[in-house]
C-alpha positions as CSV (number, residue, x, y, z in Angstrom):
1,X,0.0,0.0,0.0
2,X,1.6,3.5,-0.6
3,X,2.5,6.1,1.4
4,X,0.3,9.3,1.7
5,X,1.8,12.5,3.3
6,X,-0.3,12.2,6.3
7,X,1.8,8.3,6.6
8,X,5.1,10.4,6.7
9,X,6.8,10.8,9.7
10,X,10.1,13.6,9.8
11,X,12.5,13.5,12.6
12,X,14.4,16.6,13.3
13,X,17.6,16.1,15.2
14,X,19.3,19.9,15.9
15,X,22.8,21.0,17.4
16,X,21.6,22.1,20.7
17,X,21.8,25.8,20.0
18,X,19.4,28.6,19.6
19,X,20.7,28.8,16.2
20,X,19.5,25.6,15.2
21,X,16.8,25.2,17.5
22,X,15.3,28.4,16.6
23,X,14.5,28.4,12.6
24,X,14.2,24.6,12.7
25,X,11.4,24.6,14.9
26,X,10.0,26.7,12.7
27,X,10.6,24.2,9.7
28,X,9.4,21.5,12.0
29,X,5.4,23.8,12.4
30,X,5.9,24.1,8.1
31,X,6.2,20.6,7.7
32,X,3.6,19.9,10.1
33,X,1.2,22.3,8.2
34,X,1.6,20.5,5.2
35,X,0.1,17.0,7.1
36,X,3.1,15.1,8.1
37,X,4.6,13.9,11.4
38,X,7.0,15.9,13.1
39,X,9.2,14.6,16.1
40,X,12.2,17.2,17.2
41,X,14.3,15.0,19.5
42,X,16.8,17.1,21.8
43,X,17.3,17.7,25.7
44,X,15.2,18.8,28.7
45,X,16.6,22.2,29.0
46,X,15.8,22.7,25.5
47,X,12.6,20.7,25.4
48,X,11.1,23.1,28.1
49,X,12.3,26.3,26.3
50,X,10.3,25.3,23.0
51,X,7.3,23.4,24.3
52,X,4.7,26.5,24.7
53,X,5.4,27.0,20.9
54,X,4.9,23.7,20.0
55,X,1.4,22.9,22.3
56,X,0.5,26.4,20.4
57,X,1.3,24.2,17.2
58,X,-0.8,20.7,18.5
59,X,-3.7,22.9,19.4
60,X,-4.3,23.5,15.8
61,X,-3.8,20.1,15.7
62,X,-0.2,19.8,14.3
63,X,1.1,16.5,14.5
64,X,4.3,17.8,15.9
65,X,6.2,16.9,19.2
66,X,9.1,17.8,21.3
67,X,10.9,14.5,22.6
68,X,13.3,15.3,25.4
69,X,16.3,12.8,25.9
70,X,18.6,13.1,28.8
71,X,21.9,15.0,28.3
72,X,24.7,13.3,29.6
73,X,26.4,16.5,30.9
74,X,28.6,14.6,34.0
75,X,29.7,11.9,31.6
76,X,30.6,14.4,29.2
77,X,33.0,16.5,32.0
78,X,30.0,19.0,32.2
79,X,28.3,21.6,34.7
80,X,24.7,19.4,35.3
81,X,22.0,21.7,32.9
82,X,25.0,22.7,30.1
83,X,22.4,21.1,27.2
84,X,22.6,24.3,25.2
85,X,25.7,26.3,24.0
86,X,24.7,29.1,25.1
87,X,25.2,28.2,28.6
88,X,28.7,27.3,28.2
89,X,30.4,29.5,30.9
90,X,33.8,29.2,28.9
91,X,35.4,28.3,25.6
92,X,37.5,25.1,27.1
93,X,33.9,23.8,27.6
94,X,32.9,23.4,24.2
95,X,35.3,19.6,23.4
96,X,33.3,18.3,26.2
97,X,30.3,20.0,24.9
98,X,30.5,18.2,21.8
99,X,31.8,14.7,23.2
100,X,28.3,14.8,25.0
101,X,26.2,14.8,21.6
102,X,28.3,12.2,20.4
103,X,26.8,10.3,23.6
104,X,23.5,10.8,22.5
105,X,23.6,8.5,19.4
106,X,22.9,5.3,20.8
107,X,19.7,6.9,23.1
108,X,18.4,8.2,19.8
109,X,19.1,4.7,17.8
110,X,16.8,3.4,21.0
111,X,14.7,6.2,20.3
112,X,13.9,5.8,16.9
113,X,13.5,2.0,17.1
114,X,10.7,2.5,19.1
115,X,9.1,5.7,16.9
116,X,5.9,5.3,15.6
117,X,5.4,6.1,12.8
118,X,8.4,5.3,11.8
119,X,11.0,7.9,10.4
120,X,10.9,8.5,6.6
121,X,13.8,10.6,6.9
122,X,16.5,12.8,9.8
123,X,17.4,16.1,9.0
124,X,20.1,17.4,11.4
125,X,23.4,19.2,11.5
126,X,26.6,19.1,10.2
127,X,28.0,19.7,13.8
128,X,26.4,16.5,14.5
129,X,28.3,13.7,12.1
130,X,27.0,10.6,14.3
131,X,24.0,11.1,12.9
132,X,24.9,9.7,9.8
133,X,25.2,6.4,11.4
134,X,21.9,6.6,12.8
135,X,20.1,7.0,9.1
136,X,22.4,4.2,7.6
137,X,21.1,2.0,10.5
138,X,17.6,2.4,9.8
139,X,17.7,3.2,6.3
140,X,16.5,6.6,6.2
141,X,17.6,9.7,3.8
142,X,19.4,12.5,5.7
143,X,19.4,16.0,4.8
144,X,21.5,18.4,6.7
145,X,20.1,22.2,7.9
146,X,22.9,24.9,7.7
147,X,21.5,27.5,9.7
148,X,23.4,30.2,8.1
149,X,23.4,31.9,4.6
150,X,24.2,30.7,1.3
151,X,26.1,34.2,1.0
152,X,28.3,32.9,4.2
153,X,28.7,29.1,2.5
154,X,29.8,30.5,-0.7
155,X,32.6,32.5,0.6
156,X,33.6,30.2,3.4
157,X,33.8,27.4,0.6
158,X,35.7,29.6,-1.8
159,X,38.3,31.1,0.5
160,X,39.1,27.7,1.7
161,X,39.2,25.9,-1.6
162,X,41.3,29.0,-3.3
163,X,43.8,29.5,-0.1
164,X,43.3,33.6,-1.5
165,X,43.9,34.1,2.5
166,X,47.3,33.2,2.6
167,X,48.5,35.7,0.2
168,X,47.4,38.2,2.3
169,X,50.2,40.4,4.1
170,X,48.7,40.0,7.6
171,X,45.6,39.2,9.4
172,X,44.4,42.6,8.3
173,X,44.9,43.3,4.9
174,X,42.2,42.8,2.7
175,X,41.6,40.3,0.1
176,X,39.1,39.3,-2.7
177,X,36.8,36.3,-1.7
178,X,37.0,34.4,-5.6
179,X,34.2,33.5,-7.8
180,X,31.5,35.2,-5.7
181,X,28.5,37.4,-7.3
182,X,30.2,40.4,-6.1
183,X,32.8,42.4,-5.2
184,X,33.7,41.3,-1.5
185,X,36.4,42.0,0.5
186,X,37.6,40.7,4.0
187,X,40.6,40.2,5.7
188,X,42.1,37.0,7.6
189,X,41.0,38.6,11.2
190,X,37.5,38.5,10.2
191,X,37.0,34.8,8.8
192,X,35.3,32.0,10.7
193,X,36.8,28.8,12.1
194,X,36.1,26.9,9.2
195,X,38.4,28.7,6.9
196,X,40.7,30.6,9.6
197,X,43.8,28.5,9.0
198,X,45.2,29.8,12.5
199,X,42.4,27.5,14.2
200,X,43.5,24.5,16.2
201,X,44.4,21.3,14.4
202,X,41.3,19.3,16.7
203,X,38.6,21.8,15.5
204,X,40.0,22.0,11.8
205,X,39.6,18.0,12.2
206,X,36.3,18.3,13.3
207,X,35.5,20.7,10.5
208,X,36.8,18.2,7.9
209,X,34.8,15.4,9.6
210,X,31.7,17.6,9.3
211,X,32.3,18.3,5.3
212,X,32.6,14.9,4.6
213,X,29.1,14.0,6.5
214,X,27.4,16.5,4.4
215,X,28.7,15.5,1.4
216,X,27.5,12.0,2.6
217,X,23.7,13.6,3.0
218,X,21.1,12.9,0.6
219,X,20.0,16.7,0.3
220,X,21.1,19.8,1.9
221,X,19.2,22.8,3.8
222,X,20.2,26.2,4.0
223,X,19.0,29.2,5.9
224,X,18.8,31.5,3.2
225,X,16.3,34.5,1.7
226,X,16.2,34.0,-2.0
227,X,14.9,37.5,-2.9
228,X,18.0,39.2,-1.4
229,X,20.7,36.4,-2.3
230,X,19.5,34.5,-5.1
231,X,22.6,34.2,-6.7
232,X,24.6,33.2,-4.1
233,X,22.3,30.4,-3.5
234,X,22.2,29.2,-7.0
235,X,26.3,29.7,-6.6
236,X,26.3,27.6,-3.6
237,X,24.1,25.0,-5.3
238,X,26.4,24.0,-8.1
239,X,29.7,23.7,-5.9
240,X,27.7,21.7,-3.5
241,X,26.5,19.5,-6.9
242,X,29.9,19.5,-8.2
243,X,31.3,18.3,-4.8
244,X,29.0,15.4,-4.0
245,X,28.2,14.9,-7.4
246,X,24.6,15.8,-7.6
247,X,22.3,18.6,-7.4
248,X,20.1,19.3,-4.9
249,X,19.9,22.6,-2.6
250,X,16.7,23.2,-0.1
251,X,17.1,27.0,0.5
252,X,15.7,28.5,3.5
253,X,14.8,32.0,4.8
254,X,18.0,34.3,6.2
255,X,17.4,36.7,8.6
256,X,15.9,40.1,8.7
257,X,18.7,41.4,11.2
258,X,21.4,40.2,8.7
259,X,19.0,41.9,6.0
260,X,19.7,45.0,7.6
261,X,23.3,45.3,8.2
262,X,24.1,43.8,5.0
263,X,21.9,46.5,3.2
264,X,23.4,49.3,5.1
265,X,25.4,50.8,2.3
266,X,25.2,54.0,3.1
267,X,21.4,54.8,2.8
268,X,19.6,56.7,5.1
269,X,17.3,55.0,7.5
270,X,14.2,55.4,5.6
271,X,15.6,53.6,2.5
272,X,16.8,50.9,4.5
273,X,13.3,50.3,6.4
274,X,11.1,50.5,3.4
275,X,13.8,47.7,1.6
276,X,13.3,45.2,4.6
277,X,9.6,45.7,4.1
278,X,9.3,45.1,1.0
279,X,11.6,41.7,1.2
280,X,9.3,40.8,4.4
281,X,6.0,41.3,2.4
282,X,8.0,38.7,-0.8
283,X,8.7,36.7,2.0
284,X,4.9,36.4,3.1
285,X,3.8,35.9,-0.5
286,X,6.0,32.8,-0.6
287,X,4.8,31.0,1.7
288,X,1.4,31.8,0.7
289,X,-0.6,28.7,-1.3
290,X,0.8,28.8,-4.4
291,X,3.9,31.4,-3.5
292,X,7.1,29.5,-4.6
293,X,8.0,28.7,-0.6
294,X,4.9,27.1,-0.3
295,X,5.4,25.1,-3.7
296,X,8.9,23.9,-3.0
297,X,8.1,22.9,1.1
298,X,5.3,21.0,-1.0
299,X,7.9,19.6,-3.7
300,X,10.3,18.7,-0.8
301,X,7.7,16.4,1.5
302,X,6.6,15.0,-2.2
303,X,10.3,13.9,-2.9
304,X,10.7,12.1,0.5
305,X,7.4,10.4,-0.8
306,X,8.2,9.1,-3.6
307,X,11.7,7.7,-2.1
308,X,9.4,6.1,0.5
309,X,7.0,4.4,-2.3
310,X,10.0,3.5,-4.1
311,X,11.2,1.5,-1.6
312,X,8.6,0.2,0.6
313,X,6.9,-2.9,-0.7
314,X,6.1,-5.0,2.5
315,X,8.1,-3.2,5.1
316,X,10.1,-5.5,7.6
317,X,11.3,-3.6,11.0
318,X,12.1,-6.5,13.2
319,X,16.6,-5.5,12.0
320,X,15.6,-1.8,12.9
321,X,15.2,-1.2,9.0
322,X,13.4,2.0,8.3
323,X,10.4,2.5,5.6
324,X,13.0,3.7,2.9
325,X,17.0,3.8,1.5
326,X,19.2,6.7,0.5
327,X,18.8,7.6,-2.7
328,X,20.5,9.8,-5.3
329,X,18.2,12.4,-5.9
330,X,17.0,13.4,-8.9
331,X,19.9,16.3,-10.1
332,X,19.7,19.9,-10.1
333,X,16.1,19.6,-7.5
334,X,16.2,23.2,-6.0
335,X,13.7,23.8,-3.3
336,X,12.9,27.2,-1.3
337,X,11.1,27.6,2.0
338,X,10.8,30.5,4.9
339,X,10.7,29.9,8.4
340,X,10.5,33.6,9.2
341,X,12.8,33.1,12.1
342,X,16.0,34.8,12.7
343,X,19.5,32.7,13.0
344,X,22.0,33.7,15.4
């Protein structure tokens, strides 16, 4: 018998920060909107700090749930009630931080087992590369959410690839970020840890390790406006294709505070204001029935459908097999939602 959307069952598995938790809760009430099963499995802390916006969600009667599983701080080296990043009280905290989600994988693997429906699919982080064992176990696709801009993954990617940085006099002379829409400049003292070559050699491990589980994923997710950065999005798109060999880019909504700064070239307030209106009111058309946001959430949850159907002739779960197996996706899929929520 085939699968309908209301049959489908997403599990969302975030890095346990507000700027994950944030916009994909929000993704998590726009999939539940469109009639499928939602579970978001993280921690207490984080649980409590989401679950008035998601019993707002199951009033309209969203199938959508928070599923809290114990953090295991004290194993991990941890103050008791560090589940969220933003309560690290120092930067020597974040190794153990991260040895604690690796914890969590065989909890969740227990977790899922016992899921009903079961998942048709995980989307989850980058910063969380054990998860990739978890969808190979149970046979699910994986997509990973990148809760910040295609603008930021294009020049992060770019710089890295190119090593322009290292031509640079010093940490603040400015250089060209390559093969980018437009003309942008930075300088060594302003790039991130994943292309600041004076990082650490663990965390520029840890950043390899989390390229090569996205390049693993089935699709990928990124917290992007498409009215204000289109082309950096499309940009993104093919060297994500060209890297994994195949072409499929979900793009998601990018803040209205970035929005601002980033349009702050010199015009006066006004200007500015009526711009972010304007991109807010696009914004609200897309997600609209029949605006492109609502089209392409639709195309997305059709996609994980078909994979499902494709699959699935008389499903067997006794081994902990899922309802479907990763798939190559059909090439050069490009998808665009909005969450409307603001990454950090």
């Amino acid at each position: 018998m085939a699968f309908q959307i209301q049959d489908l069952h997403f599990v969302l598995i975030p890095m346990l920060s507000q700027s994950y938790l944030l916009p994909l809760t929000d993704l998590a009430k726009l999939l539940a909107q469109h009639g499928v099963t939602v579970s978001i499995i993280t921690t207490p802390l984080n649980a409590a700090r989401f679950q008035a916006m998601i019993d707002r969600a199951t009033s309209s009667n969203l199938k959508i749930r928070l599923i809290p599983l114990r953090f295991p701080c004290q194993e991990a080296g941890l103050p008791e009630g560090c589940e969220n990043m933003d309560v690290l009280t120092s930067r020597d905290l974040v190794k153990q931080f991260f040895m604690a989600t690796y914890m969590l994988q065989e909890p969740v693997e227990k977790l899922i087992a016992a899921l009903e429906p079961l998942p048709s699919c995980i989307i989850t982080s980058a910063a969380l590369p054990w998860t990739s064992g978890v969808a190979i176990k149970f046979n699910i696709p994986r997509f990973i959410f990148h809760h910040i801009s295609s603008f930021h993954l294009l020049c992060a990617n770019n710089i890295a690839s190119s090593g322009v940085d290292a031509n640079a006099g010093s940490d603040t002379e400015p250089f060209l970020v390559p093969n980018v829409p437009d003309s942008i400049e930075l300088t060594r003292a302003q790039l991130p840890d994943e292309v600041n070559r004076s990082s650490d050699v663990m965390m520029k491990g840890a950043l390899d390790q989390m390229k090569e589980f996205e390049l693993s994923a089935d699709a990928v997710l990124v917290n992007s406006f498409d009215e204000f950065e289109s082309r950096y999005a499309e940009e993104y798109g093919k060297v994500w294709a060209e890297e994994k060999q195949l072409g499929v880019l979900v793009k998601k909504e990018h803040v209205k505070e970035a929005i601002y700064h980033l349009m702050n070239g010199g015009e006066d307030a006004e200007d500015i204001r009526r711009r972010v209106q304007m991109l807010g009111e696009a914004a609200k058309r897309a997600m609209d029935e029949g605006g492109s946001s609502h089209w392409n959430m639709t195309t997305m949850i059709q996609n994980v459908m078909k994979r499902v159907n494709r699959h699935v002739l008389i499903p067997e779960y006794n081994n902990l097999h899922g309802p479907c197996s990763p798939v190559t996706p059909p090439a050069s899929l490009q998808l665009m939602f909005k969450s409307g929520r603001a990454a950090s």
